[in-house]
N, C-alpha and C positions, 0 to 999 in steps of 0.2 A: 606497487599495486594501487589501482584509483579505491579512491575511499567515496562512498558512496552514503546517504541516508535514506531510509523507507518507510513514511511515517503514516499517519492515520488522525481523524479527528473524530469527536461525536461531539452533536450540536444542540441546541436547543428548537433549530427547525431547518429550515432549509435556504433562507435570501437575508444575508448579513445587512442586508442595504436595511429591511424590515426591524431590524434591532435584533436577528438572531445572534445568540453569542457559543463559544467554544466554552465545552464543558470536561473534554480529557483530549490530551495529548499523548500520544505516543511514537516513538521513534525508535529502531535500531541503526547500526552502524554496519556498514558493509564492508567489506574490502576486497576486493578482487569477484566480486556480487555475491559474498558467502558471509550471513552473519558473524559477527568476533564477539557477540556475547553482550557487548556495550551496550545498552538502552536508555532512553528516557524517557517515562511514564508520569504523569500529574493529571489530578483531578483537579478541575477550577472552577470557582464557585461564578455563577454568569453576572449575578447581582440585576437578575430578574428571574420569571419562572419560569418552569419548563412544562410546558404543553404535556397534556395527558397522552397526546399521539407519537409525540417524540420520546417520551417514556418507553413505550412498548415497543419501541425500534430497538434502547440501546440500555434501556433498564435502570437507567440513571435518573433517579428524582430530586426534587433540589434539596430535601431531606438529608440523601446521600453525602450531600455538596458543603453542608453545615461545617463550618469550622475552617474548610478549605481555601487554599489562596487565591486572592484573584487575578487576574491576567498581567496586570500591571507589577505581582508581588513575582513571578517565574519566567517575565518574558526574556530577560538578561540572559539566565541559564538556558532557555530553549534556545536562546540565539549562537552561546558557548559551544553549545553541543552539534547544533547543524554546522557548524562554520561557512565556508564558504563554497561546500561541494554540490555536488547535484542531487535534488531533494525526487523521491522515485515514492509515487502512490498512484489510487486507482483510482480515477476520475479527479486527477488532480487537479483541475479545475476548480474543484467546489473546495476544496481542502484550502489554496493558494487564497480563496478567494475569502474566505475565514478568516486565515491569519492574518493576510494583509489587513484585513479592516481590525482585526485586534491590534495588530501593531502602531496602524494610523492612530488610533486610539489612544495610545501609551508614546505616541511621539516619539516612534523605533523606525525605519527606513524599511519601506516593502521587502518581500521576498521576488528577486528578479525572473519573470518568464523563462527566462532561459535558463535558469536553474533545472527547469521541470522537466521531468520524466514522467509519464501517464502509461502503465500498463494497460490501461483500458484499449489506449488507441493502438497500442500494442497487439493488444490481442485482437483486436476491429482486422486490424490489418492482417495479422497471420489466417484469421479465422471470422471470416467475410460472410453475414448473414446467419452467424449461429449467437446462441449467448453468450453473453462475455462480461458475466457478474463475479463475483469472487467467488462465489458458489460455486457457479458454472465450472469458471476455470480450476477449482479446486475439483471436482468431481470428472472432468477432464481427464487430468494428473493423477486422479489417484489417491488425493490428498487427503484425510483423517477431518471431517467436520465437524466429528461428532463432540466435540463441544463450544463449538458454536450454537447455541440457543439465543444469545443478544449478540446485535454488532457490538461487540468489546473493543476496544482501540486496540490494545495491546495483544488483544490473539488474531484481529484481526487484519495486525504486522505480518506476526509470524506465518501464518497463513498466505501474507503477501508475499513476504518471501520465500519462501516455497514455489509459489506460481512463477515469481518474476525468475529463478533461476531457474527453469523448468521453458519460458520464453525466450532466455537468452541460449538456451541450447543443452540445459541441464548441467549438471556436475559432472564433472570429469576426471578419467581415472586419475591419480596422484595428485587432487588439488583438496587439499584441508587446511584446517586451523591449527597449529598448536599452540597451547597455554601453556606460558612461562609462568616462574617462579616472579611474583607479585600479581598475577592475572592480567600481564602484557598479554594481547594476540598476537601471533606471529604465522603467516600466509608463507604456506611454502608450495614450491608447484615441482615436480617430474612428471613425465608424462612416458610411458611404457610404449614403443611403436608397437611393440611387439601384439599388445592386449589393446583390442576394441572394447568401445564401449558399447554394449548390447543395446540392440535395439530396442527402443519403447514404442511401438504403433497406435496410433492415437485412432481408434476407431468410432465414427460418428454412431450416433443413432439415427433411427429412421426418421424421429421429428426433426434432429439436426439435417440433416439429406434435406428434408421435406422444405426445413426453413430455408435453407442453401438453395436450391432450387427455384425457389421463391425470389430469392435476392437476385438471381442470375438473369430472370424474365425481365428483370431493370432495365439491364443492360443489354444497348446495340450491339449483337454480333460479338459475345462474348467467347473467346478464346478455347475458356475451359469446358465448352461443349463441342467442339468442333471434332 
């Protein structure tokens, strides 16, 4: 089973080039695109401050951050943990573009492009013209936001994956986790011909329609009106 990581940042602002720095890390481990339990979480202290704007995005003040290590003291470990598989977040762009410049910093070798998986353009692509925030996609799905009140790094994994496996074509009957005896994961798959898996119909709203519609006039001689 491919083993996979789905990770998350919150920042101090928004353009690393600017001096913004990473303030929490978060990551789970995937296998077979189904969490195995395994995370890694760290707050990091930026060793500058943090914008009153940026605060009220993700609730973190550098108050918070007192005592905490700095990028240079966990970058070894976050690197243990991702190994060498393919790193899966939502606009991963901005995340890539973070840690790289933390890593250049600490004299650690980029994270390569090709590692990246972006649910964003994921869902761009399945779903063309409508929103495609985590929000969105969680309320989409069906997905439980309610405690989501600040972007959290770490809820706002799990939350991702949820979407992302929900993108790749949901969960399927006979494919789980079991925990062994030391908290090994262990991915086992049967699949029943017999039993489908129910359908879930994903039905737009009328602003979605309305956005979609919108996107469509873009385009020369589009298809999906014809």
């Amino acid at each position: 089973m491919k083993r996979a990581i789905l990770f998350d940042t919150e920042t101090t602002g928004l353009d690393p080039a600017r001096g913004d720095r990473v303030i929490e890390i978060a990551a789970l481990e995937l296998v077979g695109d189904l969490p195995t339990g395994q995370h890694y979480h760290v707050l990091v202290h930026p060793e500058r401050d943090i914008p009153e704007e940026a605060s009220r995005v993700h609730g973190i003040t550098l108050a918070d951050l007192e005592g905490k290590p700095k990028f240079v003291d966990i970058a070894d470990a976050f690197l243990e943990f991702i190994g060498e598989d393919e790193l899966i977040a939502h606009n991963a762009r901005f995340d890539f573009g973070f840690l790289n410049a933390e890593l250049k910093r600490v004299q650690r070798p980029p994270l390569s492009l090709d590692r990246m998986v972006d649910t964003l353009d994921i869902a761009r692509e399945r779903y063309p013209g409508l929103p495609n925030s985590l929000d969105a996609l969680c309320r989409r799905f069906s997905i439980d936001l309610s405690a989501r009140t600040t972007h959290n790094a770490l809820l706002d994994c799990r939350l991702l994956a949820e979407v992302y496996l929900e993108l790749m074509g949901g969960r399927q009957r006979g494919l789980g986790l079991a925990v062994q005896d030391g908290g090994t994961a262990q991915v086992s798959y049967t699949y029943d011909y017999a039993a489908q898996r129910s359908p879930r119909p994903i039905v737009p709203t009328a602003g979605e329609l309305s956005a979609h519609a919108r996107f469509l006039e873009k385009i020369k001689e589009p298809i999906w009106t014809g």
